[in-house]
C-alpha positions as CSV (number, residue, x, y, z in Angstrom):
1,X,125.8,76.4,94.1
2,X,126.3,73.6,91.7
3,X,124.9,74.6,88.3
4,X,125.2,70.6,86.1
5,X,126.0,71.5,82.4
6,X,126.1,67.7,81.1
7,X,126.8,64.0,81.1
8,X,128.9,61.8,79.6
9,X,129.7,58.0,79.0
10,X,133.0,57.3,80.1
11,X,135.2,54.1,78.2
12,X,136.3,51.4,81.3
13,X,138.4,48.9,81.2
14,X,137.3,46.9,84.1
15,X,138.9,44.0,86.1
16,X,138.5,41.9,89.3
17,X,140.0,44.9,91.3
18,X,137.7,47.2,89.7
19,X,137.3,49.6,87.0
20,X,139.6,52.3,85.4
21,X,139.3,54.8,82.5
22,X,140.9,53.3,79.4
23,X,142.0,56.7,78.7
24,X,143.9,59.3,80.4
25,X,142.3,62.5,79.0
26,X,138.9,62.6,77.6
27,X,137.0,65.4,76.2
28,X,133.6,66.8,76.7
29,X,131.7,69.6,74.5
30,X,129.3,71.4,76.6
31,X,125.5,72.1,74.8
32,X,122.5,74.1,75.8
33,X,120.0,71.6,74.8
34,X,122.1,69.1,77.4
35,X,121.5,71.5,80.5
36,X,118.6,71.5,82.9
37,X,116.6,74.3,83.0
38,X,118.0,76.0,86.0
39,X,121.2,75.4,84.9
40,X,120.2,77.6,81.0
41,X,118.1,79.9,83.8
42,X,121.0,81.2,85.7
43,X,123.3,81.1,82.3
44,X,120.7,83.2,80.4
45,X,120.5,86.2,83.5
46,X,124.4,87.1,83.3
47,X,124.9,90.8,83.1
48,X,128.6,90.4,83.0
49,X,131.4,87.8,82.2
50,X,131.7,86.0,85.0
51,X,134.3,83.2,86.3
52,X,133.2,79.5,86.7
53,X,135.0,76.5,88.3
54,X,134.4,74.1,86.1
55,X,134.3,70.4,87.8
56,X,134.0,67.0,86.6
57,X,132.9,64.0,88.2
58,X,133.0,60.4,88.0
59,X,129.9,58.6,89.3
60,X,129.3,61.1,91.5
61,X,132.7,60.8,93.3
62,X,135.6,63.2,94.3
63,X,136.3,65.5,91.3
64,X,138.5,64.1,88.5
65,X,139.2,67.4,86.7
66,X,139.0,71.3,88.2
67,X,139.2,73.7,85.8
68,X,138.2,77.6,85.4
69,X,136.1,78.9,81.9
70,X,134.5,82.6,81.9
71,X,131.0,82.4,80.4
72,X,128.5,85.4,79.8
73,X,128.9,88.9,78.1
74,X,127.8,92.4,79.1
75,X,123.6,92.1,79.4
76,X,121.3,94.8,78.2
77,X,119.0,96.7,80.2
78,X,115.8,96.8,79.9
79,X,113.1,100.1,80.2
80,X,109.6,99.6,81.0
81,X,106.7,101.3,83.1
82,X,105.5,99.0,86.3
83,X,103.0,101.3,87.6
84,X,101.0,104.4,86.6
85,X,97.9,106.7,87.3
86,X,96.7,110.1,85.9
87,X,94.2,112.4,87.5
88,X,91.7,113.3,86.4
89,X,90.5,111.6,83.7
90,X,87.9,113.8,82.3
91,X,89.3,117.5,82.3
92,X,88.3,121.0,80.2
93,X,90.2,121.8,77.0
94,X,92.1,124.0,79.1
95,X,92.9,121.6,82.0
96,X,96.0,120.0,83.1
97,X,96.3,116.4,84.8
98,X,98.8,114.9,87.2
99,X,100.9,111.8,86.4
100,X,102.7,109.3,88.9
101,X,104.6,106.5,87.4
102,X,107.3,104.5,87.9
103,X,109.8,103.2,85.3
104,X,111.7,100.5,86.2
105,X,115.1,98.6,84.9
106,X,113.8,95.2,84.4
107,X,116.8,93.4,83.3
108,X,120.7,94.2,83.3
109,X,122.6,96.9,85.6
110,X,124.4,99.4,83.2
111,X,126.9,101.7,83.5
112,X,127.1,105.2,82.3
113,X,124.0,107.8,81.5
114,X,120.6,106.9,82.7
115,X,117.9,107.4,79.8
116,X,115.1,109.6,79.5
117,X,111.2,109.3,79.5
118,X,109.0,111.0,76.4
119,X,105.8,112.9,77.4
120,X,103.5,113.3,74.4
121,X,100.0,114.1,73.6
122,X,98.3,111.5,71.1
123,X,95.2,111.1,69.4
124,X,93.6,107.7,70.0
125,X,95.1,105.8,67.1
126,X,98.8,107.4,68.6
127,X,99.1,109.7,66.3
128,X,101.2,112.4,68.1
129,X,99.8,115.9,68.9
130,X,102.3,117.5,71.2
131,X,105.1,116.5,72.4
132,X,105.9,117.6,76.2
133,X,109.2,116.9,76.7
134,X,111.5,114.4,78.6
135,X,111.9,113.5,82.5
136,X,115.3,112.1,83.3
137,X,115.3,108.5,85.1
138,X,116.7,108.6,88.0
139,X,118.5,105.6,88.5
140,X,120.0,102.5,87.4
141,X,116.9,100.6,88.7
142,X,114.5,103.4,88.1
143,X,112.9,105.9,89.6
144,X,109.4,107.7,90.4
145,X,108.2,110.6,89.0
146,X,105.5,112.8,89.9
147,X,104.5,115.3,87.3
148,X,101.8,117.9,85.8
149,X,100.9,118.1,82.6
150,X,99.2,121.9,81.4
151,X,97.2,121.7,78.1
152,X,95.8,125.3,78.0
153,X,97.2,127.2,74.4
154,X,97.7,124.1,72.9
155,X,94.4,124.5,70.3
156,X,92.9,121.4,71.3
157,X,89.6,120.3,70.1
158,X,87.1,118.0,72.8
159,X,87.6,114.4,72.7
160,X,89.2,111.3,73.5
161,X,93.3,111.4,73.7
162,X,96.3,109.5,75.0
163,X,98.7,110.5,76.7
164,X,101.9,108.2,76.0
165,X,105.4,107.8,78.3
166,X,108.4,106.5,76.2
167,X,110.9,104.6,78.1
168,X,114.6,105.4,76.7
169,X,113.2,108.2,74.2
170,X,116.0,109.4,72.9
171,X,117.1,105.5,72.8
172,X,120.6,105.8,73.7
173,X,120.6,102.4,75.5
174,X,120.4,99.1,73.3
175,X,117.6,96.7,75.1
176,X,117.3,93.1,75.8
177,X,113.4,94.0,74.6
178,X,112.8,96.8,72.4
179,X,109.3,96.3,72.5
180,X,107.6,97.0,76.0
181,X,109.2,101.0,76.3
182,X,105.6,102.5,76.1
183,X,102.9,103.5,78.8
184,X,99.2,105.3,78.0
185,X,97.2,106.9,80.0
186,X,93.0,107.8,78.3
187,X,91.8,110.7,79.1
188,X,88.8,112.9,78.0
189,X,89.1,116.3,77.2
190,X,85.7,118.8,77.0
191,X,84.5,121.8,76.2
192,X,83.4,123.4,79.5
193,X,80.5,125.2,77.5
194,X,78.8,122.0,76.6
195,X,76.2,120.6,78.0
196,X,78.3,117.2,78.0
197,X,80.5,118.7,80.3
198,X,80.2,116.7,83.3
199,X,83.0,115.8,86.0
200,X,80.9,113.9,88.1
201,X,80.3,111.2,85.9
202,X,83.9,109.9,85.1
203,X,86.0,108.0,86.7
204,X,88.5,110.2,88.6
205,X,91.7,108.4,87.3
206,X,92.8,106.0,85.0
207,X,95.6,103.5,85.4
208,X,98.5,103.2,82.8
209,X,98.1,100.6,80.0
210,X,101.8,98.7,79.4
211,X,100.7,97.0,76.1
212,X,99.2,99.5,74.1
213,X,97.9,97.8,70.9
214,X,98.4,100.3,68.2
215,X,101.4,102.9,69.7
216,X,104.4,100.9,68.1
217,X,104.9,103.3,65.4
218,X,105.6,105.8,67.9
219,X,109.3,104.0,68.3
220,X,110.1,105.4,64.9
221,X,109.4,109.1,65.5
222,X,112.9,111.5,66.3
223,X,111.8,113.4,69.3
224,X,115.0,115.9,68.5
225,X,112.7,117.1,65.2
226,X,109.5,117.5,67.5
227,X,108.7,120.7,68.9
228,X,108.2,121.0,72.6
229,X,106.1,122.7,74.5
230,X,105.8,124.8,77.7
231,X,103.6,122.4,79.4
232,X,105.2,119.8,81.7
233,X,106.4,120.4,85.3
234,X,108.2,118.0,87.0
235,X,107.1,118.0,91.0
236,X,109.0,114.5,92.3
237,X,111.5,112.5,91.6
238,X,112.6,109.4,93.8
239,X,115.0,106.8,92.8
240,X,114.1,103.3,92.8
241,X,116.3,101.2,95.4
242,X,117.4,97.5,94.1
């Protein structure tokens, strides 16, 4: 694949027999805002140094100069939720849901640890209640998880709340976006004595939100100074294939 990275206007000294270079050696600096799109593209999704032959050309013709250049530098993963449901949505104070999601590796392979996911318990403005624990990706592309989350003896109150997963909680990985780690589930939770209480009349799931407005802050928060509790089970794990 040929991958053009400029142009240039070459000095001729030209005669009845035709036209040669007036100088033996000329030299070319190589800009971004000189490449094609593809060409920036392909430059931009290195994960690694890699080695180029570098070729020149003149007027299309045989190459005039073949030379090697290693361009790129390690990439940076990056942690983000593709896909998630919890069930049910509407549960007693004393309840527990299930979760499925899937958190994938949308940019760079790396090498070494894989990070871990956050589970916590937020009010609707994020503000965190409880703090579940972690779940350990399960590969370098990802993986999905299936778990249950059990909010009995957690002296909850009825309401709305959000349940929030945290991509790279512990955030031992540096990201090409720091911005896009969180996923946030709605749910309901009632008072079985009132008369409000009624199953029937919610949805039975809700879908995870990627883009949660107001959860930013959350990035700030140590999750080695919050207290965990005995609440999350993990029943699947499947690594995701490239």
């Amino acid at each position: 694949m040929l991958y053009p990275i400029g142009t240039d206007t070459a000095a001729l000294s030209c005669q009845r027999n035709g036209c040669i270079p007036t100088n033996n050696q000329s030299r070319h600096t190589v800009s971004g805002n000189n490449m094609s799109s593809d060409t920036k593209e392909h430059l931009n999704s290195l994960c690694r140094p890699t080695d180029y032959k570098v070729i020149a050309r003149y007027n299309n013709s045989e190459s005039i100069s073949y030379n090697s250049a290693i361009i790129g530098q390690m990439g940076k993963p990056d942690w983000l939720f593709r896909s998630g449901v919890v069930s049910p949505n509407n549960l007693p104070l004393n309840g527990s849901v299930t979760i499925q999601y899937t958190v994938i590796n949308g940019d760079c392979e790396h090498l070494g640890v894989e990070p871990a996911v956050g589970v916590f318990l937020t009010d609707e403005s994020f503000n965190v209640h409880t703090y579940f624990g972690d779940v350990q990706i399960a590969g370098p592309y990802g993986s999905t998880h299936q778990i249950a989350l059990n909010f009995d003896g957690l002296n909850l109150v009825a309401g709305n709340y959000k349940i929030v997963l945290f991509a790279d909680v512990n955030n031992i990985h540096s990201e090409s976006n720091e911005d896009n780690n969180l996923g946030a589930f709605s749910i309901t939770l009632t008072d079985p004595q009132s008369s409000q209480y009624n199953l029937e009349r919610q949805s039975p799931r809700t879908y995870i939100d990627t883009t949660p407005d107001e959860g930013f802050h959350l990035l700030g928060i140590d999750p080695n100074t919050q207290e965990r509790v005995q609440g999350l089970e993990i029943i699947k794990t499947e690594p995701s294939i490239k």
